[in-house]
Every structure is written in C-alpha cells, then in structure tokens.
PQR file with spaces between the fields and no chain letter, atoms N, CA, C, O and H, PARSE charges and radii, in Angstrom:
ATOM       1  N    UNK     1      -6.093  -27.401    1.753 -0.4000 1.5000
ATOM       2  CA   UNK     1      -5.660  -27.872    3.055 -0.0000 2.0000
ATOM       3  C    UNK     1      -4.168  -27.632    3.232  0.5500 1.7000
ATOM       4  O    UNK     1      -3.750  -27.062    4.240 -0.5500 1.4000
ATOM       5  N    UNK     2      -3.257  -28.112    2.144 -0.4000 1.5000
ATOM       6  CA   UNK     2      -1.844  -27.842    2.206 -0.0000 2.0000
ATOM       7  C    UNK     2      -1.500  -26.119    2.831  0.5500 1.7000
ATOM       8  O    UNK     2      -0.838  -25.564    3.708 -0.5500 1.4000
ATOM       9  H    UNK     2      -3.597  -28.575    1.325  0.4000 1.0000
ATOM      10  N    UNK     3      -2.420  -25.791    1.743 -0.4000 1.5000
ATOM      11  CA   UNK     3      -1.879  -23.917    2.045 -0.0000 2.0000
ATOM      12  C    UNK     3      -2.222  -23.514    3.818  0.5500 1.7000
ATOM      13  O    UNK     3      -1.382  -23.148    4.641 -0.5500 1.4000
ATOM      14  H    UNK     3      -2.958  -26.242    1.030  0.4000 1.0000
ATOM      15  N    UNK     4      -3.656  -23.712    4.041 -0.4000 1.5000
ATOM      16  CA   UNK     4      -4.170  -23.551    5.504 -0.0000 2.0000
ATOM      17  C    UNK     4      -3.005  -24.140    6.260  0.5500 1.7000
ATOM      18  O    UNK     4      -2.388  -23.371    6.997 -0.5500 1.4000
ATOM      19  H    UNK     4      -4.338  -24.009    3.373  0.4000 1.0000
ATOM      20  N    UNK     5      -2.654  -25.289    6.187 -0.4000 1.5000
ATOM      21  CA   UNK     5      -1.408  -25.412    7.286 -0.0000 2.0000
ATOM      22  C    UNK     5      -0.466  -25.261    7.064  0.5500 1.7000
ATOM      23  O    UNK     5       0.248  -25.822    7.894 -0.5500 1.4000
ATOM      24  H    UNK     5      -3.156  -25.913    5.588  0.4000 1.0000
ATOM      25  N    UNK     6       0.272  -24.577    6.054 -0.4000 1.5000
ATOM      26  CA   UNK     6       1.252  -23.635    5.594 -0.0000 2.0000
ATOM      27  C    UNK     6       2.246  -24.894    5.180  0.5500 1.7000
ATOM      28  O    UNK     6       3.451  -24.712    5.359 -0.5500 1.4000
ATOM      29  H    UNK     6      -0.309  -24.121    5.380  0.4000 1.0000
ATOM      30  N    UNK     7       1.923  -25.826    4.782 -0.4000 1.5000
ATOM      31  CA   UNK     7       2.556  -27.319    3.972 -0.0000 2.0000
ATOM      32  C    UNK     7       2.819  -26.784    2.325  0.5500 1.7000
ATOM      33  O    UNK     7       2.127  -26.037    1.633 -0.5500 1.4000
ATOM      34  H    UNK     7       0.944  -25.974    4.637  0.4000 1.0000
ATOM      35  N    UNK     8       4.175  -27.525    2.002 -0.4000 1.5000
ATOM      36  CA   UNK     8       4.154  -27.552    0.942 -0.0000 2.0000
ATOM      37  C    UNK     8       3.234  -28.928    0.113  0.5500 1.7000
ATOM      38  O    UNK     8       2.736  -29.711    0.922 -0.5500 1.4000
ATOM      39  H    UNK     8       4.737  -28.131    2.565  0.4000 1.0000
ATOM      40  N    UNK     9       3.043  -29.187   -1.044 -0.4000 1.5000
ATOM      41  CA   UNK     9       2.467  -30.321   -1.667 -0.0000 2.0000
ATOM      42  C    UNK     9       3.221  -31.647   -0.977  0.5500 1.7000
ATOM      43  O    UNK     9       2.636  -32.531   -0.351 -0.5500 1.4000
ATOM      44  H    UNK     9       3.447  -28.551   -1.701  0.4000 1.0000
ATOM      45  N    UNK    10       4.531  -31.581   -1.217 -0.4000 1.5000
ATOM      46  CA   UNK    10       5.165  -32.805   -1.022 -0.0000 2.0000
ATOM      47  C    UNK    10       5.225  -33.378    0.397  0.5500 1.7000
ATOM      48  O    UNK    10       5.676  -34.513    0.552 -0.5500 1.4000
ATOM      49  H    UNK    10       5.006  -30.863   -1.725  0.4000 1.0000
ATOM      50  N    UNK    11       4.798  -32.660    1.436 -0.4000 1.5000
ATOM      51  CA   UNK    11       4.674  -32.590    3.099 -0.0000 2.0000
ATOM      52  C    UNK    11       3.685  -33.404    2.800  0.5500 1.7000
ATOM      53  O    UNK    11       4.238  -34.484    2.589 -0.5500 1.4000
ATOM      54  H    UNK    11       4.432  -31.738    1.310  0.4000 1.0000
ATOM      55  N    UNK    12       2.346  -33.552    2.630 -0.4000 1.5000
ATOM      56  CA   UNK    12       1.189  -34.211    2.775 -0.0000 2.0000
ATOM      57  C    UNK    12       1.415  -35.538    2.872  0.5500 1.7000
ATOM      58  O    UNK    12       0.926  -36.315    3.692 -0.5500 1.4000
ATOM      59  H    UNK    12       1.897  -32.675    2.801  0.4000 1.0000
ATOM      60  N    UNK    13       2.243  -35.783    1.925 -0.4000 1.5000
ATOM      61  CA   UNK    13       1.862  -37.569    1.917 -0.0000 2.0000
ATOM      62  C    UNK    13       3.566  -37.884    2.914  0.5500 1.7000
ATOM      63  O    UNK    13       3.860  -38.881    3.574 -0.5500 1.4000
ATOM      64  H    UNK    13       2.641  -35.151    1.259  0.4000 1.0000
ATOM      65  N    UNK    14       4.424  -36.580    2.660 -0.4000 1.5000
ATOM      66  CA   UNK    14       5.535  -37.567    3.673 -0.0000 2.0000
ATOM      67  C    UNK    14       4.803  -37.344    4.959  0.5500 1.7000
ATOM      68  O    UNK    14       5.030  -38.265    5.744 -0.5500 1.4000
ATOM      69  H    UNK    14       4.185  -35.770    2.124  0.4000 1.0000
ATOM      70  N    UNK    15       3.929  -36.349    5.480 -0.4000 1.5000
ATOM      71  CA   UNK    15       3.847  -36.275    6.963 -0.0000 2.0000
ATOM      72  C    UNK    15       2.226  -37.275    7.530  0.5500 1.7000
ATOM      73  O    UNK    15       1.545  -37.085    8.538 -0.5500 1.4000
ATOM      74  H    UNK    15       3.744  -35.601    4.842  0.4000 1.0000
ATOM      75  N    UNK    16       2.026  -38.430    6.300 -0.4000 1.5000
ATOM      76  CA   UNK    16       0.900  -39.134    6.488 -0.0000 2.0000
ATOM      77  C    UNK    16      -0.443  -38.570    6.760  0.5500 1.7000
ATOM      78  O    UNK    16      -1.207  -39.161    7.524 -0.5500 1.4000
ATOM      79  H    UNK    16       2.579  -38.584    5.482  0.4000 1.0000
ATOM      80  N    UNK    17      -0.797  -37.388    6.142 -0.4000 1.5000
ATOM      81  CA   UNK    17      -1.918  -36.516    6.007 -0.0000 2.0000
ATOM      82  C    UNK    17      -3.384  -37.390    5.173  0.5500 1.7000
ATOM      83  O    UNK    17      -3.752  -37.753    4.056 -0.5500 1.4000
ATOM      84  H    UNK    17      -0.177  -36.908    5.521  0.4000 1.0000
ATOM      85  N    UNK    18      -3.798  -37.387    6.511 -0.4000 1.5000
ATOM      86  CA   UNK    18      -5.028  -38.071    5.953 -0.0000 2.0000
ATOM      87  C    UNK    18      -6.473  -37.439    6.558  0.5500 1.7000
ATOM      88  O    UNK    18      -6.358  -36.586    7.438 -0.5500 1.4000
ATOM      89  H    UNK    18      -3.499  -37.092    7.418  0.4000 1.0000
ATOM      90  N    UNK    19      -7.438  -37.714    6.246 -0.4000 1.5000
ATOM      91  CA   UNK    19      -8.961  -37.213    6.708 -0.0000 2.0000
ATOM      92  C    UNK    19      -9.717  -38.288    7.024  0.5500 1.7000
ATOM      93  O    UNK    19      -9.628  -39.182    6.183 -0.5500 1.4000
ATOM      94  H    UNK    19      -7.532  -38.406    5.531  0.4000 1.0000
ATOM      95  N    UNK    20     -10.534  -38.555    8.069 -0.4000 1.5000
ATOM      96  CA   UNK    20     -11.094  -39.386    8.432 -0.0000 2.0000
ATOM      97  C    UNK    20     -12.652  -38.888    9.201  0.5500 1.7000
ATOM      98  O    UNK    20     -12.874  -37.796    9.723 -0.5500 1.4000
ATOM      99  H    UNK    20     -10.607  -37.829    8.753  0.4000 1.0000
ATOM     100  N    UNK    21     -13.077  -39.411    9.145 -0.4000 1.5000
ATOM     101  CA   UNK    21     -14.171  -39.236    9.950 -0.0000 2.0000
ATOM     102  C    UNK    21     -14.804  -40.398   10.600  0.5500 1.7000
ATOM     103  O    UNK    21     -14.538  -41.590   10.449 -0.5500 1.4000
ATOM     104  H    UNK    21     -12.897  -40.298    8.721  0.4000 1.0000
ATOM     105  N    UNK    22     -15.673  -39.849   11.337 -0.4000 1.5000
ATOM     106  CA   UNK    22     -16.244  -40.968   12.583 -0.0000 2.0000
ATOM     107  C    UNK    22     -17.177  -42.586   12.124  0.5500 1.7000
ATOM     108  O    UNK    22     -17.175  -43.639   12.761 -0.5500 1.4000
ATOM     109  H    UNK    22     -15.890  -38.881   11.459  0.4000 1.0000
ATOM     110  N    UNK    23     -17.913  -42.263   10.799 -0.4000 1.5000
ATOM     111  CA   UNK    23     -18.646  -43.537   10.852 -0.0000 2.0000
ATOM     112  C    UNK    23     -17.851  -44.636    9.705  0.5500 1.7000
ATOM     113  O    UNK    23     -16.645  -44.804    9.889 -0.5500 1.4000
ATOM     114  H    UNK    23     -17.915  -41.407   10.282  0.4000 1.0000
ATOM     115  N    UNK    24     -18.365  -45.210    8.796 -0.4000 1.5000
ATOM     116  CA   UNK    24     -17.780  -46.299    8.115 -0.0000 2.0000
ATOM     117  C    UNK    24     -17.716  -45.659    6.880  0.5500 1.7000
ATOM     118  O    UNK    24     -17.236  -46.414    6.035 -0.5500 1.4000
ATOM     119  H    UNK    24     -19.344  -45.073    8.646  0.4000 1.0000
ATOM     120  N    UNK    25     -17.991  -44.634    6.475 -0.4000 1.5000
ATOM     121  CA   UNK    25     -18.339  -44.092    5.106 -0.0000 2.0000
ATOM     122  C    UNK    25     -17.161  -42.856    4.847  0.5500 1.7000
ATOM     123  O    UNK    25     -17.370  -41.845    5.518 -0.5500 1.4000
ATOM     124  H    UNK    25     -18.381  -44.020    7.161  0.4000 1.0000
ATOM     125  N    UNK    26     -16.163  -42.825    4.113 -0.4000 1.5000
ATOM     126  CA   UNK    26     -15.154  -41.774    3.928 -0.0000 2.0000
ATOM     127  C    UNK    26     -15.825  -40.770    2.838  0.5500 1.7000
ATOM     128  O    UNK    26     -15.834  -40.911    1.615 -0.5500 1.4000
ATOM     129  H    UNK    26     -15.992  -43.646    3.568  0.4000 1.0000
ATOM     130  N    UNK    27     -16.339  -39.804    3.548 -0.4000 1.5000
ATOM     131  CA   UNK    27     -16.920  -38.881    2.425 -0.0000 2.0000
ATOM     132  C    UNK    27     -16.189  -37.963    1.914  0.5500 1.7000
ATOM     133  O    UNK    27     -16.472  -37.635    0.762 -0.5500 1.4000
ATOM     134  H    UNK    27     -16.332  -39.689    4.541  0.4000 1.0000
ATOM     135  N    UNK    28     -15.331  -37.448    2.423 -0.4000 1.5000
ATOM     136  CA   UNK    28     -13.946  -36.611    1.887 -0.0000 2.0000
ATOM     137  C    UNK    28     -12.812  -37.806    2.301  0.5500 1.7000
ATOM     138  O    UNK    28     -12.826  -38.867    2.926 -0.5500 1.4000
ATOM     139  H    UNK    28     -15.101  -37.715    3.359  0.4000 1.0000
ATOM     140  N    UNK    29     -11.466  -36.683    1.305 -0.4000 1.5000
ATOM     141  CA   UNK    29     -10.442  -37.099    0.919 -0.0000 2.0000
ATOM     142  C    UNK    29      -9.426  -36.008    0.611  0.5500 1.7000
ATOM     143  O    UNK    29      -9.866  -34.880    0.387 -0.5500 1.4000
ATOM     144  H    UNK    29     -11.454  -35.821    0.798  0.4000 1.0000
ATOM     145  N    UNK    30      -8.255  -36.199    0.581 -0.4000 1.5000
ATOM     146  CA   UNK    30      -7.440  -35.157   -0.435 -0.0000 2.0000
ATOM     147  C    UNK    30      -6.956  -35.231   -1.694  0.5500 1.7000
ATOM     148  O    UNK    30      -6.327  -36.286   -1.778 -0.5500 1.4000
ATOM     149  H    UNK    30      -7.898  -37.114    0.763  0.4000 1.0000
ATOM     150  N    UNK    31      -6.934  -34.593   -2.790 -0.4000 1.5000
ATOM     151  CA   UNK    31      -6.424  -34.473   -3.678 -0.0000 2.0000
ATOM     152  C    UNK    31      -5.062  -34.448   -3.903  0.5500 1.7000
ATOM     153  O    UNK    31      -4.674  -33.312   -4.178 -0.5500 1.4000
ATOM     154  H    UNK    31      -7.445  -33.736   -2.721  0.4000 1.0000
ATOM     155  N    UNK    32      -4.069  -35.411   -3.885 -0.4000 1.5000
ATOM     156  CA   UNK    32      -3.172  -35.898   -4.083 -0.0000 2.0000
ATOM     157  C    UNK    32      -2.114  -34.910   -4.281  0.5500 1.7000
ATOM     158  O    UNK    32      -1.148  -34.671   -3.557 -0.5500 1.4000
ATOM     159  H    UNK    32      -4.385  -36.333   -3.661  0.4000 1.0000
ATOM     160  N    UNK    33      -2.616  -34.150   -5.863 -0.4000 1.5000
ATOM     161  CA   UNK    33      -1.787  -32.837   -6.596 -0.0000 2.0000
ATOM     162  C    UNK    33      -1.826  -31.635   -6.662  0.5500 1.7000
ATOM     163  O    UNK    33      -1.126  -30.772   -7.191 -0.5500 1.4000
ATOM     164  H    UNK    33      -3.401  -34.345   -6.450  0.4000 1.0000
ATOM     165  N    UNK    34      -3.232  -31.659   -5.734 -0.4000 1.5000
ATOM     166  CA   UNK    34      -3.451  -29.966   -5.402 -0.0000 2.0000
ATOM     167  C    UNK    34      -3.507  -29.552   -3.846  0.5500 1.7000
ATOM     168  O    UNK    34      -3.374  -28.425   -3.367 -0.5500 1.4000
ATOM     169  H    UNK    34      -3.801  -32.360   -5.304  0.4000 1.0000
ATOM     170  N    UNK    35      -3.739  -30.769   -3.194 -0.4000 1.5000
ATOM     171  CA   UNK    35      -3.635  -30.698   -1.541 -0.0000 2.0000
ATOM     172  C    UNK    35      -5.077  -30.388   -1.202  0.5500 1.7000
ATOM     173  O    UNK    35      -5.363  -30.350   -0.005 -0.5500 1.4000
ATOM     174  H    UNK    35      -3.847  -31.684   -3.583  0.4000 1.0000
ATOM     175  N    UNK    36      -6.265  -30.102   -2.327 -0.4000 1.5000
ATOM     176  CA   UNK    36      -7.565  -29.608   -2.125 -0.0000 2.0000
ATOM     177  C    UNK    36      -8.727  -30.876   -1.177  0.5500 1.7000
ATOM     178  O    UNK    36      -8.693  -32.103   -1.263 -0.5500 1.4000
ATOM     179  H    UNK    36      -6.033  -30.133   -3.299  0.4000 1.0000
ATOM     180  N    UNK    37      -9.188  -30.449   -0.759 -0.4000 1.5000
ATOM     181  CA   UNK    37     -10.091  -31.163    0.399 -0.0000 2.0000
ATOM     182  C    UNK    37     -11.488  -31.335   -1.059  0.5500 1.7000
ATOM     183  O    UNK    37     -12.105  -30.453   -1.656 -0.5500 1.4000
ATOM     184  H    UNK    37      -9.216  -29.452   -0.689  0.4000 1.0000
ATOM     185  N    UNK    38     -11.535  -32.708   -1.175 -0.4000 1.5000
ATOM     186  CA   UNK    38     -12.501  -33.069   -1.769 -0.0000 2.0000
ATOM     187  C    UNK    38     -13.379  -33.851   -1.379  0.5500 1.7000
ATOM     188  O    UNK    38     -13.140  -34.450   -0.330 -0.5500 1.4000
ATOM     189  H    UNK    38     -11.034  -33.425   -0.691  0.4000 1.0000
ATOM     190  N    UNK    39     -14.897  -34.156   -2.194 -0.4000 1.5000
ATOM     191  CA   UNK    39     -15.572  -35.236   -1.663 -0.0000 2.0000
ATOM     192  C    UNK    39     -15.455  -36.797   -2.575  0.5500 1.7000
ATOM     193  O    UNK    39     -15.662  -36.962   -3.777 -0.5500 1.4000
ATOM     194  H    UNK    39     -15.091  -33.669   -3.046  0.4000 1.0000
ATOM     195  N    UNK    40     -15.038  -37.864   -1.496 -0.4000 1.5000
ATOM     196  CA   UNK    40     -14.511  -38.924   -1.816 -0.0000 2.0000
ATOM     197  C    UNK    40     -15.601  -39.533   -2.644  0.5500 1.7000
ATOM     198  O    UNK    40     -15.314  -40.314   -3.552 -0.5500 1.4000
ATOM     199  H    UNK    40     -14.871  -37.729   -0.519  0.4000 1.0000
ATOM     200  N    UNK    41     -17.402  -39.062   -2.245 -0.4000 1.5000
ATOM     201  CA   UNK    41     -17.512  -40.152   -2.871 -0.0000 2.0000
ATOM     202  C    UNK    41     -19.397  -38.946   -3.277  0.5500 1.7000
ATOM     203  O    UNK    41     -19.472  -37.762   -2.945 -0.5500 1.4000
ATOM     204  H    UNK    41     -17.635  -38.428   -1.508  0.4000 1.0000
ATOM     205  N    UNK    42     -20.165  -39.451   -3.748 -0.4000 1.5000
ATOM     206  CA   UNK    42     -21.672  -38.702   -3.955 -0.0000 2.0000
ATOM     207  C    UNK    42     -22.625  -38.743   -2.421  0.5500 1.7000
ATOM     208  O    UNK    42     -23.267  -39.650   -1.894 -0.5500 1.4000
ATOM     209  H    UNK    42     -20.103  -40.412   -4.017  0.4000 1.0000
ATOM     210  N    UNK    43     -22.423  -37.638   -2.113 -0.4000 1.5000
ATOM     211  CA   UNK    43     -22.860  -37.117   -0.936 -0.0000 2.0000
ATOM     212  C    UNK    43     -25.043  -36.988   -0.684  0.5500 1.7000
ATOM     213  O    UNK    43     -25.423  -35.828   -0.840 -0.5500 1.4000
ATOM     214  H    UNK    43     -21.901  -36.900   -2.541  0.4000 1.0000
ATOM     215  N    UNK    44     -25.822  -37.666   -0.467 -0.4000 1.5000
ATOM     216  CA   UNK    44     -27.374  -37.315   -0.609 -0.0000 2.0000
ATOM     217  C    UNK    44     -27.569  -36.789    0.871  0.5500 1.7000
ATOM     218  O    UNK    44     -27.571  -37.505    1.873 -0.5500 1.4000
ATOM     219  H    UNK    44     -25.514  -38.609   -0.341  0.4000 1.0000
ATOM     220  N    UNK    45     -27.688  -35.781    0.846 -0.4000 1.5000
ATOM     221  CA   UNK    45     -28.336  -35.223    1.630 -0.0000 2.0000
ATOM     222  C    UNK    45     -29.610  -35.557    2.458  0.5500 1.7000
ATOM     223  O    UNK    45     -29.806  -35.454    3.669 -0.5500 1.4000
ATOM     224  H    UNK    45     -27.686  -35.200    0.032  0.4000 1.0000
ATOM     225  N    UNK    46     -30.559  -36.064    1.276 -0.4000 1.5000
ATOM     226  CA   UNK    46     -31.502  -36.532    1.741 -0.0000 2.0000
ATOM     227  C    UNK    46     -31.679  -38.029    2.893  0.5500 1.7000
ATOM     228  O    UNK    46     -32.390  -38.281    3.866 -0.5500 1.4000
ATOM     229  H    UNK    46     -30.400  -36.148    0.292  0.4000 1.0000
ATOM     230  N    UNK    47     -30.620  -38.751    2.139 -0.4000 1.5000
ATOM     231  CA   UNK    47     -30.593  -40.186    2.804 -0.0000 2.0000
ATOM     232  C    UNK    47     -30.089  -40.082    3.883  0.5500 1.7000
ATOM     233  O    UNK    47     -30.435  -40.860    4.772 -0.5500 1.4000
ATOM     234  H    UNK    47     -30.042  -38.546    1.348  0.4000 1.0000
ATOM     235  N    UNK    48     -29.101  -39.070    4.127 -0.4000 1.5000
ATOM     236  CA   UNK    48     -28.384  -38.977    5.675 -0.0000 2.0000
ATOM     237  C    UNK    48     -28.963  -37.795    6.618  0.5500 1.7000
ATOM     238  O    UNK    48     -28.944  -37.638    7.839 -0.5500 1.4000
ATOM     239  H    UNK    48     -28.820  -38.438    3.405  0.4000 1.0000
ATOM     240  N    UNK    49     -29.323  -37.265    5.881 -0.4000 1.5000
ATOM     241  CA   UNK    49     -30.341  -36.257    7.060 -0.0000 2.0000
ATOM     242  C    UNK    49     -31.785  -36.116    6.948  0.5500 1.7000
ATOM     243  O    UNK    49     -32.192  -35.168    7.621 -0.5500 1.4000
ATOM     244  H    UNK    49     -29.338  -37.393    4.890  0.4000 1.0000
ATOM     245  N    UNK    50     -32.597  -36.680    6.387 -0.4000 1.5000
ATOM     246  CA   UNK    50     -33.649  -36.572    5.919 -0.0000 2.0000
ATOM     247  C    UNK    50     -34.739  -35.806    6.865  0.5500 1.7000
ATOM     248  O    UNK    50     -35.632  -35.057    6.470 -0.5500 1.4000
ATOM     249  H    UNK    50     -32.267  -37.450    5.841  0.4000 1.0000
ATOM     250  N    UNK    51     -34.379  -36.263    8.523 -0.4000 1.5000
ATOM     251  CA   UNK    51     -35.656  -35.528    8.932 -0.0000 2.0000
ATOM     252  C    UNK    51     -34.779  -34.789   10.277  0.5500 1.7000
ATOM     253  O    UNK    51     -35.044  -34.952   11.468 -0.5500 1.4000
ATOM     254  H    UNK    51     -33.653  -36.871    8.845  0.4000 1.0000
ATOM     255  N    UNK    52     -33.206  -33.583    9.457 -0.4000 1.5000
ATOM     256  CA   UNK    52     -32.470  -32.735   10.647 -0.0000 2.0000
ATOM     257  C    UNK    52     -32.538  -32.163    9.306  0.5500 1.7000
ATOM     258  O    UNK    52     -32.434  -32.554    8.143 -0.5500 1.4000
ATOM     259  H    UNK    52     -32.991  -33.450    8.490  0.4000 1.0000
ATOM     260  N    UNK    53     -32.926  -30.217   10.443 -0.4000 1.5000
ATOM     261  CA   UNK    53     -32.556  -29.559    9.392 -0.0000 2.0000
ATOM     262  C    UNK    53     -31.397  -28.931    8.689  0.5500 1.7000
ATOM     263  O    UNK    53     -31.321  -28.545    7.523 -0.5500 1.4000
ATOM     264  H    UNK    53     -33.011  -29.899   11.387  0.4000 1.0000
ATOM     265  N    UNK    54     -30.617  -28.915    9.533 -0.4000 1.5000
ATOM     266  CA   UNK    54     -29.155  -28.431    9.690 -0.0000 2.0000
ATOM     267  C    UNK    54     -28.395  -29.729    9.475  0.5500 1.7000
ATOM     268  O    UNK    54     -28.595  -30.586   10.336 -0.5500 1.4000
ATOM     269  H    UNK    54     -30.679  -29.229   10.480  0.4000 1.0000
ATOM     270  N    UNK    55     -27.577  -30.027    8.509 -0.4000 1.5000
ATOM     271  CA   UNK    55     -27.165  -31.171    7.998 -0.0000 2.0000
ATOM     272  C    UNK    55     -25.542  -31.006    8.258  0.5500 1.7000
ATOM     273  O    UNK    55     -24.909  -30.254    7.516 -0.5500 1.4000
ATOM     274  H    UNK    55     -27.414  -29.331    7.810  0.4000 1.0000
ATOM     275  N    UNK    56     -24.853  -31.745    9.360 -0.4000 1.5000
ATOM     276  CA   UNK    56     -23.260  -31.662    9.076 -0.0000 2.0000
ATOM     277  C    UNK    56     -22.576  -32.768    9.126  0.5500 1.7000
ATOM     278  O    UNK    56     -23.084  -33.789    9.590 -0.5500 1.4000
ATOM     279  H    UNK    56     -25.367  -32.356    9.963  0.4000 1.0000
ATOM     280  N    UNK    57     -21.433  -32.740    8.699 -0.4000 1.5000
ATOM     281  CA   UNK    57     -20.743  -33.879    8.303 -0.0000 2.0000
ATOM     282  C    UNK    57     -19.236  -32.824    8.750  0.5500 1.7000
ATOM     283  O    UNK    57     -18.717  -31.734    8.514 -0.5500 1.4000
ATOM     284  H    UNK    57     -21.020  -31.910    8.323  0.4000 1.0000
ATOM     285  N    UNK    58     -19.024  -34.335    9.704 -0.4000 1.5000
ATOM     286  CA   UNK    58     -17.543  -33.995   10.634 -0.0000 2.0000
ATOM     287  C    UNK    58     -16.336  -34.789   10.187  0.5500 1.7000
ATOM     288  O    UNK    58     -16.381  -35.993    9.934 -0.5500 1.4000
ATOM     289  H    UNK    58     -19.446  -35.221    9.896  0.4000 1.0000
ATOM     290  N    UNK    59     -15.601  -34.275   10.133 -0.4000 1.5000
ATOM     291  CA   UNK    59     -14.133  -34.977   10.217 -0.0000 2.0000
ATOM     292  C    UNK    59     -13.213  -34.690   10.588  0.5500 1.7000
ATOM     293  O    UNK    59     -13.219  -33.570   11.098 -0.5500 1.4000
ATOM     294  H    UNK    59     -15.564  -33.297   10.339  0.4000 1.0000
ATOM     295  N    UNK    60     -11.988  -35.374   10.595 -0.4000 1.5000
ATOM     296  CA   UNK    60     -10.821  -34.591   11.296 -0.0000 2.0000
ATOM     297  C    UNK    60      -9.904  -34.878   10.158  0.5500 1.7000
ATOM     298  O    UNK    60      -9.963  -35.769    9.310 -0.5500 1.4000
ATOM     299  H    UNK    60     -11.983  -36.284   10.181  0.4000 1.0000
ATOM     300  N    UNK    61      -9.255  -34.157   10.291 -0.4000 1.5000
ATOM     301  CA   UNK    61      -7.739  -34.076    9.345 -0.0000 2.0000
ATOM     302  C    UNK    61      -6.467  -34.503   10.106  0.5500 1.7000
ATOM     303  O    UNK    61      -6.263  -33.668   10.988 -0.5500 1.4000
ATOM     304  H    UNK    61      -9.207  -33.433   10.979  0.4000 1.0000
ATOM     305  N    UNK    62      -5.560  -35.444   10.112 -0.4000 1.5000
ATOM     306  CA   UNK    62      -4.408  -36.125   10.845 -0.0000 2.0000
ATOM     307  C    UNK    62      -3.622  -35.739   10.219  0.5500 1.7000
ATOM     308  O    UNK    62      -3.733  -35.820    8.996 -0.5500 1.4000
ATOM     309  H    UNK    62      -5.726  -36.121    9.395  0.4000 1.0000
ATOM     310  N    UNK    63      -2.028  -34.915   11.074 -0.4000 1.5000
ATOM     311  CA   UNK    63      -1.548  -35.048   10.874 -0.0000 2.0000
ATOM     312  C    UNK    63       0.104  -35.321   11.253  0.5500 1.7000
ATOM     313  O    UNK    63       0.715  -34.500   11.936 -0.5500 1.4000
ATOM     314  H    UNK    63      -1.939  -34.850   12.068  0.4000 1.0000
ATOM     315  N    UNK    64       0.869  -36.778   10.644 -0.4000 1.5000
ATOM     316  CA   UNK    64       1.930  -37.211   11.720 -0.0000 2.0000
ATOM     317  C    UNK    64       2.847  -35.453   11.832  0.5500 1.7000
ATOM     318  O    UNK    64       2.954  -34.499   11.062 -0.5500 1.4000
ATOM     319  H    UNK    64       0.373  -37.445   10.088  0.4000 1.0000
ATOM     320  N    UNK    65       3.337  -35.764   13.201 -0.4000 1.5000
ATOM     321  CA   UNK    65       4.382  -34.778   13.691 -0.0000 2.0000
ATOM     322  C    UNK    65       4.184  -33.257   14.098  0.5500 1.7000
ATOM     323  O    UNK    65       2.984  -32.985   14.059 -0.5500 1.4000
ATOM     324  H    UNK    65       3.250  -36.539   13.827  0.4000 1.0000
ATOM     325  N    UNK    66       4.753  -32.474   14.373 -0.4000 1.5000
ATOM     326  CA   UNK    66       4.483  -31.461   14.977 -0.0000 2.0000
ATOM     327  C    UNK    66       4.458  -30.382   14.342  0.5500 1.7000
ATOM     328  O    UNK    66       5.430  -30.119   13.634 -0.5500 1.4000
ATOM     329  H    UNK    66       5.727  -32.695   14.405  0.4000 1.0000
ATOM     330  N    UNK    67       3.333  -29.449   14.417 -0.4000 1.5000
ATOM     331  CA   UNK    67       3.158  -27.871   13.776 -0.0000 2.0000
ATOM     332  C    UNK    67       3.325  -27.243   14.279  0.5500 1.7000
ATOM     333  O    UNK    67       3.217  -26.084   13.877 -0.5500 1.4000
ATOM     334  H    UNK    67       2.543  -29.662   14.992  0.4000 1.0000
C-alpha cells in the first residue's frame, strides 16, 4: 500500500493511514513495517458468502491530508 501511493514507511502512521470497511468486522489491516495490506483476522468464505457466487469484500483505505 505504502509503495502504490508513493509513501514512504514512516508517512503511514504520521498521515493516520488506516483501512476500514463497512460492517463491524475489520478483516484487513496494515502491516505496520512493511506498509503490506494484510488480513486482520481468518477470513471463511463459506460463512459470509455461502449462497453468492462471486464473493467480495470492500474497503476503503483513509488517508489524512492531501495527495
């Protein structure tokens, strides 16, 4: 994520870079020391999409100030 928006490492956490998404469940996150877009937590496929076949999971990425 750092590299895609042309951030160095240390930009992320001063420019309050966070990921969020829409329901109560934070399924990604960032990796602190690599800036890499990870998953926050064990993702089942089955339990959240069970009867769509095309399965997506949205979020947005925030970030304070201007690019």
């Amino acid at each position: 994520v750092a590299k895609d928006l042309g951030l160095q490492l240390p930009e992320l956490s001063d420019r309050g870079v966070r990921v969020v998404s829409g329901g109560r469940t934070q399924y990604f996150s960032l990796h602190g020391k690599t800036g890499h877009l990870v998953t926050a937590e064990r993702i089942d496929r089955e339990q959240l999409c069970r009867l769509v076949e095309k399965c997506v999971l949205r979020c947005e990425l925030i970030v304070a100030g201007q690019m």
